[in-house]
N, CA, C and O atoms as a GROMACS GRO file, in nm:
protein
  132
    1UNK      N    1   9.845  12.747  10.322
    1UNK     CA    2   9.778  12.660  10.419
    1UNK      C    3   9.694  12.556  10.344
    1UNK      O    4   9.637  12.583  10.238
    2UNK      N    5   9.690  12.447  10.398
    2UNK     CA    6   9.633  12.305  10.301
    2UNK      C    7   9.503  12.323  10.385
    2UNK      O    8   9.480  12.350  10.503
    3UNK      N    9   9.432  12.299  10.282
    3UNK     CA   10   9.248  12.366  10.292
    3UNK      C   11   9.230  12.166  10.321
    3UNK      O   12   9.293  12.068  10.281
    4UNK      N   13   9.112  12.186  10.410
    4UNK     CA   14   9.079  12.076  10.477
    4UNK      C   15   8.989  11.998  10.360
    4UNK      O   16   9.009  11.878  10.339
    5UNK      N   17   8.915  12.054  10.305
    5UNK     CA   18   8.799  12.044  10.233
    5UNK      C   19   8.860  11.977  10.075
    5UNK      O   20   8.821  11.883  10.006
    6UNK      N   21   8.971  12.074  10.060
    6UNK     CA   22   9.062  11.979   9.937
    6UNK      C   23   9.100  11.852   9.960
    6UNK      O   24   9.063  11.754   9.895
    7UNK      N   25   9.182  11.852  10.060
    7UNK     CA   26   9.243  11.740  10.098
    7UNK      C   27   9.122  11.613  10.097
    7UNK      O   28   9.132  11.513  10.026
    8UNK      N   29   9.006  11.641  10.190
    8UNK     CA   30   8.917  11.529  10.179
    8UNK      C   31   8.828  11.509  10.012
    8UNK      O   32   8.781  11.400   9.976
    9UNK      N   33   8.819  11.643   9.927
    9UNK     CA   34   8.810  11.578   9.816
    9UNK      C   35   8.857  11.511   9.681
    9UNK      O   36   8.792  11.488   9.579
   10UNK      N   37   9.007  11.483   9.714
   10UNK     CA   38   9.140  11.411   9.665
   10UNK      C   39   9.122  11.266   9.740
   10UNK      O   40   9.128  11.162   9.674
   11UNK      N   41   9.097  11.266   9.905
   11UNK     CA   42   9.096  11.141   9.931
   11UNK      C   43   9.012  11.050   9.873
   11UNK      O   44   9.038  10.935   9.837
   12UNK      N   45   8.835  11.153   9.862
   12UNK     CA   46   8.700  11.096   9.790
   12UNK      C   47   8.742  11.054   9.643
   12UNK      O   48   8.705  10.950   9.589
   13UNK      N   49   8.823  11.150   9.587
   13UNK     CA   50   8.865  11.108   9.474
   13UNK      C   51   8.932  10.989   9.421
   13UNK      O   52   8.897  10.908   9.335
   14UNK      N   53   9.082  11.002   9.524
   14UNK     CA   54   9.165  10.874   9.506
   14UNK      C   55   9.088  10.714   9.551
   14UNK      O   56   9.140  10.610   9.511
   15UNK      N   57   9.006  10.711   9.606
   15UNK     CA   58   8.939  10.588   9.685
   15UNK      C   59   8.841  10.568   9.583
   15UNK      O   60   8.825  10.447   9.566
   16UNK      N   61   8.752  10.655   9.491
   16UNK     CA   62   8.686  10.650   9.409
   16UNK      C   63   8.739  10.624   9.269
   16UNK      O   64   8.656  10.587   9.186
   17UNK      N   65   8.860  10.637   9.236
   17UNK     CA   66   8.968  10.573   9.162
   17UNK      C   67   8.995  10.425   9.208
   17UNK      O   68   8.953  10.328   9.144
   18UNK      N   69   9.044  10.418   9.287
   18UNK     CA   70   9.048  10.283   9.361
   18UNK      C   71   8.962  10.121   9.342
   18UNK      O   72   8.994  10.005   9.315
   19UNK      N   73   8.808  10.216   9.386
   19UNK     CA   74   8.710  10.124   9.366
   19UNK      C   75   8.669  10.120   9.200
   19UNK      O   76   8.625  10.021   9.142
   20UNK      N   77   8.688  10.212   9.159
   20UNK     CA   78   8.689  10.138   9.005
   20UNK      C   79   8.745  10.092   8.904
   20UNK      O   80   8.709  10.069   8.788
   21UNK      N   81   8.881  10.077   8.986
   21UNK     CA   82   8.951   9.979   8.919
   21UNK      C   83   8.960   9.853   8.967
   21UNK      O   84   8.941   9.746   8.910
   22UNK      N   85   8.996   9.882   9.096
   22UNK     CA   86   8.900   9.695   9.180
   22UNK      C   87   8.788   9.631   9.106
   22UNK      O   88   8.800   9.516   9.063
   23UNK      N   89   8.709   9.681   9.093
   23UNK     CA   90   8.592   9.667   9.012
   23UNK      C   91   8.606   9.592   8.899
   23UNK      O   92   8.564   9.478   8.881
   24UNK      N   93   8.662   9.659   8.827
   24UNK     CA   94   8.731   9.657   8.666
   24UNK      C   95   8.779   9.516   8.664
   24UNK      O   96   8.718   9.428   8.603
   25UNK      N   97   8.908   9.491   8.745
   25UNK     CA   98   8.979   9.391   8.746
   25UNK      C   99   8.971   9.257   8.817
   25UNK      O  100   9.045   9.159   8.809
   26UNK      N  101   8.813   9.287   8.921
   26UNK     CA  102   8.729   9.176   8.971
   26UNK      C  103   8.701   9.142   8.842
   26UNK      O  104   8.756   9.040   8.803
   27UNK      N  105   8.617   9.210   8.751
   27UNK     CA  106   8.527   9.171   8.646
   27UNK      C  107   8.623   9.090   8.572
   27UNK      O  108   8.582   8.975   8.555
   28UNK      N  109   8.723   9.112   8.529
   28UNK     CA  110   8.830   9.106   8.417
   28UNK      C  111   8.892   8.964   8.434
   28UNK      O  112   8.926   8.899   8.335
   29UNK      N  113   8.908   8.913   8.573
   29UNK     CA  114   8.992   8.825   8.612
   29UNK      C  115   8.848   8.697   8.659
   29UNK      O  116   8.857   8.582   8.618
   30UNK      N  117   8.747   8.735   8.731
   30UNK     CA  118   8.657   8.643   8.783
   30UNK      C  119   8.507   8.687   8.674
   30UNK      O  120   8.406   8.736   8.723
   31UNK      N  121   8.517   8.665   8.563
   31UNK     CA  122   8.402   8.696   8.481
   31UNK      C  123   8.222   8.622   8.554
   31UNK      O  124   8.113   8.672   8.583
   32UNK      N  125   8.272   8.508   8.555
   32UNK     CA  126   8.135   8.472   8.658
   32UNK      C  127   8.063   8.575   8.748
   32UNK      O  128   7.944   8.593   8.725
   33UNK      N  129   8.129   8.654   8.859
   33UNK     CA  130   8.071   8.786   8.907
   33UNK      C  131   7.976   8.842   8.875
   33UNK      O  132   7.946   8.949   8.927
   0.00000   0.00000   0.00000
């Protein structure tokens, strides 16, 4: 059975992956920022 509590801390995870590579590649591409 898929545990509820995993699942939402994979999503926290993957989105938290997400935003720091957005991040990353704001910086990387628009240095002014």
């Amino acid at each position: 059975m898929w545990d509820f509590r995993t699942s939402l801390s994979i999503f926290h995870g993957t989105v938290g992956t997400f935003r720091f590579y957005s991040v990353k590649y704001c910086r990387l591409f628009f240095p002014s920022h």
